[in-house]
C-alpha positions as CSV (number, residue, x, y, z in Angstrom):
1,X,-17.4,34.8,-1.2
2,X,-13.8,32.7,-1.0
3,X,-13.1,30.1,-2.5
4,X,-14.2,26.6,-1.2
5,X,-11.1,25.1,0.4
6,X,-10.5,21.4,-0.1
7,X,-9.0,18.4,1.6
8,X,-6.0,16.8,-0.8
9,X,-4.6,13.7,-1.5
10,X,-1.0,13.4,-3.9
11,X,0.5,10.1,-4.7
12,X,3.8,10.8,-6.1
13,X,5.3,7.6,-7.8
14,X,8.8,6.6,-8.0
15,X,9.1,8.2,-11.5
16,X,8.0,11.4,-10.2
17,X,11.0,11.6,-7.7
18,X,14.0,9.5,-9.2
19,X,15.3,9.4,-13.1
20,X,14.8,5.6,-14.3
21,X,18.0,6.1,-16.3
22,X,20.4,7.3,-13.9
23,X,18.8,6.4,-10.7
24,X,19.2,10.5,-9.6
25,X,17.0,12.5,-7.6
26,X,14.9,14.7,-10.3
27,X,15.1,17.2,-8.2
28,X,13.8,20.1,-10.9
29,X,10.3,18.1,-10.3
30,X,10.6,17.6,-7.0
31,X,10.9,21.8,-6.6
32,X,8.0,22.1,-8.8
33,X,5.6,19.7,-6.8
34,X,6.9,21.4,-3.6
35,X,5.8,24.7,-4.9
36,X,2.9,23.4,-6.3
37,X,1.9,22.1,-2.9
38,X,3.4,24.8,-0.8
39,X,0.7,27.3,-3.3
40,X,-2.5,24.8,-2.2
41,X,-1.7,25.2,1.2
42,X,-1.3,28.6,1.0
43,X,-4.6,28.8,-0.3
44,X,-5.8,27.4,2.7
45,X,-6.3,24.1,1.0
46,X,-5.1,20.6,3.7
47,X,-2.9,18.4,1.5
48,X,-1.2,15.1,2.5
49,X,1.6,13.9,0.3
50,X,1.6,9.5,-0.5
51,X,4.8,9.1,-1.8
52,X,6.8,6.3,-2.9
53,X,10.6,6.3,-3.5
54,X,12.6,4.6,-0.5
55,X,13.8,2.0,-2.2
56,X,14.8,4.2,-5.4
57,X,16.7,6.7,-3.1
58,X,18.2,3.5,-1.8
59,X,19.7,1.9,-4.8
60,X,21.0,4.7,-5.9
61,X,22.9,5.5,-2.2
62,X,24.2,1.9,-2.5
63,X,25.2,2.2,-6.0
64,X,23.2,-0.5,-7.3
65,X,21.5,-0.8,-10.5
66,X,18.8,-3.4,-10.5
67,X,16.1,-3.8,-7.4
68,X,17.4,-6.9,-5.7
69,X,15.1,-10.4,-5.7
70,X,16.0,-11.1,-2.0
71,X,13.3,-9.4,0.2
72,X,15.5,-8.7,2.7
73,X,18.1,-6.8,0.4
74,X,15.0,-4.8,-0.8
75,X,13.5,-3.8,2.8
76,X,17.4,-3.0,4.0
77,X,17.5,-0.8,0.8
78,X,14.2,1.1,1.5
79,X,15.5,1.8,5.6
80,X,18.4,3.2,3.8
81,X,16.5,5.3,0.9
82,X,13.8,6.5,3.3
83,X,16.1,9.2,5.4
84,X,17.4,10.2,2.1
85,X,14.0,10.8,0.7
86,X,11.9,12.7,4.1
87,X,15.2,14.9,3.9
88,X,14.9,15.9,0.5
89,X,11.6,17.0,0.6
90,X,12.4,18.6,4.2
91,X,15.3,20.6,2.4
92,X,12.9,21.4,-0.3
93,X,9.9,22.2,2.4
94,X,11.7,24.3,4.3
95,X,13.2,26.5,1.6
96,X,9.1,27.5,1.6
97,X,9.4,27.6,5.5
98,X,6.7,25.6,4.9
99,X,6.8,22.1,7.8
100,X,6.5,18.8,7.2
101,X,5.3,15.1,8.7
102,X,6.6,11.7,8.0
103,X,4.0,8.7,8.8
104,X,5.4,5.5,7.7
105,X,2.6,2.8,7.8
106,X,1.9,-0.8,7.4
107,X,-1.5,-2.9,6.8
108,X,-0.9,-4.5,10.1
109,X,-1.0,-1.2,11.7
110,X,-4.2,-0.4,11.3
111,X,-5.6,-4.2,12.0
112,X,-6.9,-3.1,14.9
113,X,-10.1,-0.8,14.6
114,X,-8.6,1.6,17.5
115,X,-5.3,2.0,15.4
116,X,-6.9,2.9,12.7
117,X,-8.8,6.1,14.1
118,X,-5.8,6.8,15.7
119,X,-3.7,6.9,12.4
120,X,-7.0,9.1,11.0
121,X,-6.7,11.3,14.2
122,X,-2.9,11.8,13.8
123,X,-3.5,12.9,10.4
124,X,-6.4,15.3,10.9
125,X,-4.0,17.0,14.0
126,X,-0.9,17.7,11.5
127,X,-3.3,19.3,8.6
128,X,-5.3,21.3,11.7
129,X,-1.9,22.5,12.5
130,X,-0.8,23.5,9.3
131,X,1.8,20.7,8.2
132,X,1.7,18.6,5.2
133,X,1.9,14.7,6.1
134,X,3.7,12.8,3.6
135,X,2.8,9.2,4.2
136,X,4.6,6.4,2.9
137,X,4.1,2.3,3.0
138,X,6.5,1.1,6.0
139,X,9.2,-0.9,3.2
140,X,11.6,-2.2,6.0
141,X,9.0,-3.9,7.6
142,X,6.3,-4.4,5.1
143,X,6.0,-8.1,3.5
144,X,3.5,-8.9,0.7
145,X,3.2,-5.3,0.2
146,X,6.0,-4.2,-1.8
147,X,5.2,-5.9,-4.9
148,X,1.8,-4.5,-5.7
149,X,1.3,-1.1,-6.3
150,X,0.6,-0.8,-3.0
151,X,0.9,2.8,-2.7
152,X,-1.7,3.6,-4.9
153,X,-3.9,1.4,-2.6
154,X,-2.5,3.4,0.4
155,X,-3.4,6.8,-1.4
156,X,-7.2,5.7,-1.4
157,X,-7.1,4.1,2.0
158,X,-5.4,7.7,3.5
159,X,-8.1,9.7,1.6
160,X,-11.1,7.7,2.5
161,X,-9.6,7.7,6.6
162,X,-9.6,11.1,6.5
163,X,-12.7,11.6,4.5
164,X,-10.5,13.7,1.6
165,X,-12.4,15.6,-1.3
166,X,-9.9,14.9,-3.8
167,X,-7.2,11.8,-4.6
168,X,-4.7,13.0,-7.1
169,X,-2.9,9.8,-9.2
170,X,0.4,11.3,-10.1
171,X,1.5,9.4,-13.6
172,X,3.8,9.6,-16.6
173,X,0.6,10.0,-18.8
174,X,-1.7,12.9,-18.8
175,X,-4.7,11.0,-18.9
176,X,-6.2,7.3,-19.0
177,X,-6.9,6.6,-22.4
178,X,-8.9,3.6,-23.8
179,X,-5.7,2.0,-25.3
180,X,-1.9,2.7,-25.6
181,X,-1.7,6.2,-27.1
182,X,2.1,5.3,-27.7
183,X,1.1,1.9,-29.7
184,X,-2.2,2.7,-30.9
185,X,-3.3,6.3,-32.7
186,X,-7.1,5.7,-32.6
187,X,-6.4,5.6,-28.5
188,X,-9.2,8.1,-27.4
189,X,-9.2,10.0,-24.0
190,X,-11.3,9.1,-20.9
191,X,-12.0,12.9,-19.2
192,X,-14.8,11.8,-17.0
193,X,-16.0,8.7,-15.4
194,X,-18.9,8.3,-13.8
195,X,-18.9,4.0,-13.0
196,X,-15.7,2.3,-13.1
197,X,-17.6,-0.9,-13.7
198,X,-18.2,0.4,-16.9
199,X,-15.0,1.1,-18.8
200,X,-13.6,-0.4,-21.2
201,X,-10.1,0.4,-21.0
202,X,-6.9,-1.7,-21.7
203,X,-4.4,-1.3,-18.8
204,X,-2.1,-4.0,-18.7
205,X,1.6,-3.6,-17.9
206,X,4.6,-6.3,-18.8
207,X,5.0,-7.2,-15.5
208,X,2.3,-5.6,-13.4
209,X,5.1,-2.8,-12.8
210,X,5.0,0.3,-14.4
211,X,8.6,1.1,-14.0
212,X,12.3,-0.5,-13.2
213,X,12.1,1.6,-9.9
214,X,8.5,1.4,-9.3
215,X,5.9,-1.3,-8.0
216,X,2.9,0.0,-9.9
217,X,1.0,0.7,-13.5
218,X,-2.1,1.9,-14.6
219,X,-4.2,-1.2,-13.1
220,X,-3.4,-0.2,-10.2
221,X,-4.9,3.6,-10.5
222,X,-8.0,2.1,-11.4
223,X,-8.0,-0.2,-8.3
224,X,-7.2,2.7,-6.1
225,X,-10.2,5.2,-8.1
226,X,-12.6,2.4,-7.3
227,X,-11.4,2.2,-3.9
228,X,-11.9,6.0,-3.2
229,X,-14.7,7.1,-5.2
230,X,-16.3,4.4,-3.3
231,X,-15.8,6.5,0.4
232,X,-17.0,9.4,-2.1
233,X,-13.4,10.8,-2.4
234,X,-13.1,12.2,-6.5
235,X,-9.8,10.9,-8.0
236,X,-7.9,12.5,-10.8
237,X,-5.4,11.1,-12.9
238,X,-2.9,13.8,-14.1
239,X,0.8,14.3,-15.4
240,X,3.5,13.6,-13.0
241,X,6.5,15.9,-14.7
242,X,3.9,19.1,-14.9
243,X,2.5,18.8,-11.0
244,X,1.6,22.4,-11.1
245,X,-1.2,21.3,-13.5
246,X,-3.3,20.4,-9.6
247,X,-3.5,23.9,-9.2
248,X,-5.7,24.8,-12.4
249,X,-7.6,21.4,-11.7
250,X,-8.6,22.7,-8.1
251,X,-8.9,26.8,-9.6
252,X,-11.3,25.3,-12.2
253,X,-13.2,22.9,-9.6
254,X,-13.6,26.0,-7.3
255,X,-14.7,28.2,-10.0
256,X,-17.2,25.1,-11.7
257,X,-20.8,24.7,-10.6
258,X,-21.5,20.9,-12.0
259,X,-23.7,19.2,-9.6
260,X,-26.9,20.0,-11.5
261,X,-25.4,19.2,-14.6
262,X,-25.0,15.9,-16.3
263,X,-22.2,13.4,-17.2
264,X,-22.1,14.6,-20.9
265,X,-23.0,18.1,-19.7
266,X,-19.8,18.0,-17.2
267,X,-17.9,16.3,-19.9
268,X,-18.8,18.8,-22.5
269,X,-17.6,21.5,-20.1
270,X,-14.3,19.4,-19.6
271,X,-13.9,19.8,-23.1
272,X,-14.8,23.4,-23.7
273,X,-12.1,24.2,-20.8
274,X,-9.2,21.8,-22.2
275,X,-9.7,23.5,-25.7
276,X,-9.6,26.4,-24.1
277,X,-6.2,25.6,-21.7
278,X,-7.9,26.1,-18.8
279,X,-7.5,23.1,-17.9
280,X,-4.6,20.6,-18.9
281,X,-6.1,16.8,-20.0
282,X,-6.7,14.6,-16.9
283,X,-9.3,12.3,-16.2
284,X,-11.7,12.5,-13.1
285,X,-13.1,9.6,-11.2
286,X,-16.2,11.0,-9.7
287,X,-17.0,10.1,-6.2
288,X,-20.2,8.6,-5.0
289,X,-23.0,10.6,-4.0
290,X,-23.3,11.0,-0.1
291,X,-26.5,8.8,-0.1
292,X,-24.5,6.1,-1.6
293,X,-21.0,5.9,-0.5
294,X,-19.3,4.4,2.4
295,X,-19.5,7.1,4.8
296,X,-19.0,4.8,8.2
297,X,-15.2,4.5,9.3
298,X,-15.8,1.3,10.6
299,X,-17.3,-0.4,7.5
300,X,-14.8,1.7,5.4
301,X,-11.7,-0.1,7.7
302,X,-13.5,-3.5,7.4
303,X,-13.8,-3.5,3.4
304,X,-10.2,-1.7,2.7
305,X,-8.3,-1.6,5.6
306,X,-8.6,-5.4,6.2
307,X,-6.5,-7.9,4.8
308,X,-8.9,-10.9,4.0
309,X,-7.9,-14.3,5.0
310,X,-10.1,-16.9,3.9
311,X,-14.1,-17.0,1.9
312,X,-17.4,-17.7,3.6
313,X,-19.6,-19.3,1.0
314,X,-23.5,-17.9,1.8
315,X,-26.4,-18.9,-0.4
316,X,-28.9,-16.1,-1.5
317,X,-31.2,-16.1,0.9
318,X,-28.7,-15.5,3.7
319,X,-27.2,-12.3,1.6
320,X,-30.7,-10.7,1.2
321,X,-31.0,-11.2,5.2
322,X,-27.7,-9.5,5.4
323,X,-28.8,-6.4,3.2
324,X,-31.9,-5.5,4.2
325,X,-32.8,-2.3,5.6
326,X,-33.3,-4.1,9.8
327,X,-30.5,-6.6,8.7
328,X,-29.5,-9.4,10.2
329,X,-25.7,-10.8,11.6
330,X,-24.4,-14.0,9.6
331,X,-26.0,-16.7,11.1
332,X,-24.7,-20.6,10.5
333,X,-27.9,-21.5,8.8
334,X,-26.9,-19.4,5.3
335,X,-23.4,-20.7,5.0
336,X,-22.9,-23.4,2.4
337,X,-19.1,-23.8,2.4
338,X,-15.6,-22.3,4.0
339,X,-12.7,-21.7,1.9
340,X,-9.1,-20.8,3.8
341,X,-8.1,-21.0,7.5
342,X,-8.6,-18.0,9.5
343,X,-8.8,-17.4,13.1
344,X,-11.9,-16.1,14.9
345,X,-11.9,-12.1,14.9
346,X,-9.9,-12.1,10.9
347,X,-11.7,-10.7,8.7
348,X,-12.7,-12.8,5.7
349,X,-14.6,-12.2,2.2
350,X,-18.3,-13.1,2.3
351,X,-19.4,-14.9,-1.4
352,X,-22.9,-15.7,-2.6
353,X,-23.4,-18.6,-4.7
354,X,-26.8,-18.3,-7.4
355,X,-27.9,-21.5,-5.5
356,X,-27.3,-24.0,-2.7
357,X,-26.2,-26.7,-5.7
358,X,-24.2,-24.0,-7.3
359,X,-20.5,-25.0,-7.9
360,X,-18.1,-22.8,-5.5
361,X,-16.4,-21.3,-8.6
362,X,-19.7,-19.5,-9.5
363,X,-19.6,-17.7,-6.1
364,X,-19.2,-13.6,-6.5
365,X,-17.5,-12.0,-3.6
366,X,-20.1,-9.4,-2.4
367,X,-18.6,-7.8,0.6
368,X,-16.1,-8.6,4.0
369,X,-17.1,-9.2,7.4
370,X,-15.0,-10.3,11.0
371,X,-16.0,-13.7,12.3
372,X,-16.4,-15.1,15.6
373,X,-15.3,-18.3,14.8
374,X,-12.3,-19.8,13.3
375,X,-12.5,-21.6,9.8
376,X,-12.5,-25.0,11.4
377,X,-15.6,-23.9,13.7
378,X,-17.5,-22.6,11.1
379,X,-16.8,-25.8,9.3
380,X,-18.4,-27.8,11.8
381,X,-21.7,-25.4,12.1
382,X,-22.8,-24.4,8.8
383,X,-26.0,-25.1,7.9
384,X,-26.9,-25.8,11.2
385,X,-29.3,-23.2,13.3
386,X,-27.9,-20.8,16.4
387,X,-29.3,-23.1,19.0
388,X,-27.3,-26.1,17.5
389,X,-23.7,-24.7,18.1
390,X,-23.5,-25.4,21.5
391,X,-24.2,-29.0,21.2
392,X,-21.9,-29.2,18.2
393,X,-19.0,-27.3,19.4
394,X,-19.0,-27.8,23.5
395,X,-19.8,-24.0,23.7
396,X,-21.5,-21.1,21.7
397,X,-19.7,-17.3,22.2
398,X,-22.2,-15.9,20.1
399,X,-25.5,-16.9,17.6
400,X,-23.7,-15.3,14.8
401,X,-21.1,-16.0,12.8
402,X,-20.3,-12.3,12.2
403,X,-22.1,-9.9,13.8
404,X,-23.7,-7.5,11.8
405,X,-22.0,-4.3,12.9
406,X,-18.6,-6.6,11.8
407,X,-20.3,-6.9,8.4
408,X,-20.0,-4.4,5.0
409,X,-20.8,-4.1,1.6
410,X,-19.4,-1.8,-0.6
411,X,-22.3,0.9,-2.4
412,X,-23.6,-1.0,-4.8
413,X,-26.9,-2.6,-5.2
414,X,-27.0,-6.1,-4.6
415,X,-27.3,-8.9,-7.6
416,X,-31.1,-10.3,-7.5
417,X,-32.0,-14.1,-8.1
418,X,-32.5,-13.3,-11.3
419,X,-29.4,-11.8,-12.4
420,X,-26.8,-13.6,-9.7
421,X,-25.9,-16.0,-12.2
422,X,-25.5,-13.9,-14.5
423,X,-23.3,-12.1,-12.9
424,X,-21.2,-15.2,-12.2
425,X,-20.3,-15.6,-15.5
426,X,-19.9,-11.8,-16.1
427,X,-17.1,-11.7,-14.0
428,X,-15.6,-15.3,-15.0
429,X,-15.5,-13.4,-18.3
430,X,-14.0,-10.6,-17.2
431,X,-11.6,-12.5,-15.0
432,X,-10.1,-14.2,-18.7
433,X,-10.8,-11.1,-20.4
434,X,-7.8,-9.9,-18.3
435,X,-5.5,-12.6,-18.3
436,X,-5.9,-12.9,-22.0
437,X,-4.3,-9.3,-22.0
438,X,-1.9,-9.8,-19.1
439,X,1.3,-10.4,-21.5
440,X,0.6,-7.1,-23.7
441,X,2.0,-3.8,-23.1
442,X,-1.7,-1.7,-22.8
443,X,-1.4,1.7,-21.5
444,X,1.8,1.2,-20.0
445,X,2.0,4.1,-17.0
446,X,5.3,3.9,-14.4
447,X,4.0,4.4,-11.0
């Protein structure tokens, strides 16, 4: 029987690509990951490429040492790094005669649902004909974007569009670890993980950067794990200057039978293989199981493709009307409160409060929906029932707030009566937990 062929995500940092010191292409590493890549295709596997680097390859055309302030200076230098970079890794590519794709992309291109399957379809054609898309955020136009990690975040969203098998985090540390291994000996290594929710892991970065030339750090992987295991895509972090580790990764998956076995069992047999150098050290986010992960594009596009703009405040009663099996839309009736402006068709974040008395601050964000009226409409409405709005606003385009195809949660089970305020202060706790770490160097990881 042949092997089982996969579909592949690689996010390549900045570190991966360009020497922090000197600002040079490393273009030894760069051979290496195009060999490594060329290899998985050959095998028959799809891979698309997520790489960073414009603005790197930019600085270093201009001769300029430090990444400018001025956002303007920065979006001019990634227009002028990004030609560099696509013809590097064409030069590289083509030495393999194996073809190439570029697909530079902004959040505000895929806003619109229609977009967005056509980005998906665009990349399902290219790996259907053979060539390896290597996506990359759209610098010279992007805003917001630049400054968080954001292509880590595009990684998961281009893996979950296109319904990948496998998300590979490219980083300057072998594994995740539960605290610096470079400041603290007793730092132990995280092979397999099974609930993101539950790790404790210290991850903080100085700035929220990992690098000089980078925008991301070891946070940021864990955002983008959660973000993909939840569309049930299984994320690996692995060592950047050794990318031909992804092939014994993906030989050993192939050749690995571990879905009847359990999380110790599968880490036990991580173990066994790593002792063995079978494997190198990585650490594997597991994805969800199909009856629990996101598996509709639309819901998918609403929870991680949307930017949000604003909070809808809904009391309990309204969320278990929302997430019951013959569901409901978001009627006015559950909505306590409305945080933001937004306009009608934005998509917003949808937060339940334990009760109707309950202070806003206790609300926990439970999922995204795209409304039908503007903030200052809701405003007006909430509380009220369907048949109200007319007579309040001079005219009612729909009974619902947010119609409940325009609603999603992500997979996890919903917080009870018993246990929402609980959860409230769980995640106040966490929520210090992290900003009480934010000024120490934990785990520090250039993107």
């Amino acid at each position: 029987m042949s092997p089982k062929v996969y579909t592949i995500v690689v996010k390549l940092g900045t570190s991966s690509l360009v020497d922090e010191v000197t600002r040079e292409p490393r273009i030894a590493n760069m051979s290496l990951i195009v060999e490594t890549i060329s290899k998985l295709r050959r095998q028959g596997h799809k891979i698309v490429i997520v790489s960073s680097g414009a603005i790197a390859f930019g600085m270093k055309r201009m001769s300029m040492e430090k990444k400018p302030s001025k956002l303007a200076a920065v979006q001019a230098l990634a227009s002028i790094g990004q030609g560099r970079l696509i013809g590097l890794f064409d030069d590289l590519f083509r030495q393999l005669d194996q073809r190439i794709a570029q697909i530079l992309i902004t959040r505000n291109d895929i806003m619109d649902f229609t977009q967005y399957r056509n980005a998906r379809n665009t990349l399902n054609e290219l790996l259907d004909m053979g060539v390896i898309p290597i996506v990359n955020e759209n610098d010279t136009l992007s805003v917001a974007e630049i400054k968080f990690g954001d292509n880590d975040t595009l990684s998961a969203i281009t893996a979950g569009m296109i319904h990948a098998d496998y998300l590979f985090l490219m980083t300057d540390v072998q594994c995740l670890y539960t605290d610096n291994p470079r400041s603290n000996p007793d730092a132990k290594p995280i092979l397999l993980v099974d609930k993101i929710d539950d790790l404790a892991v210290k991850t903080d970065t100085d700035s929220g950067a990992g690098s000089q030339v980078g925008t991301g750090g070891m946070t940021t992987k864990l955002i983008a794990a959660e973000l993909a295991t939840n569309a049930g895509v299984t994320t690996i972090i692995t060592l950047s200057s050794q990318p031909y580790y992804i092939l014994d990764i993906v030989k050993n998956i192939q050749s690995t039978a571990t879905e009847h076995l359990t999380i110790e069992e599968q880490i036990q047999q991580m173990e066994k293989d790593i002792d063995s150098n079978k494997i190198p050290l990585h650490t594997r986010f597991q994805g969800l199981p199909r009856n629990t992960q996101i598996k509709s594009d639309r819901k998918f596009w609403i929870l991680h493709g949307l930017k949000t703009k604003g909070d809808i405040i809904i009391d309990e009663g309204c969320f278990k009307a929302l997430t019951r099996k013959d569901r409901a839309g978001l009627l006015p009736a559950g909505i306590i409160d409305v945080i933001g402006t937004f306009h009608e068709s934005e998509c917003v974040s949808i937060k339940v409060v334990p009760t109707r008395t309950s202070p806003v601050d206790e609300a926990i964000e439970v999922g995204h929906c795209r409304v039908n009226y503007a903030s200052s409409e809701i405003l007006k409405i909430k509380g009220l029932r369907s048949s109200q709005i007319e007579s309040t606003l001079g005219y009612a385009d729909s009974e619902y707030v947010a119609h409940r195809d325009n609603i999603a949660f992500p997979p996890v089970l919903p917080p009870s009566s018993e246990n929402l305020a609980s959860l409230a202060l769980s995640e106040n706790e966490n929520h210090n937990h992290y900003h009480n770490h934010h000024n120490h160097n934990h785990n520090h990881e250039r993107d």
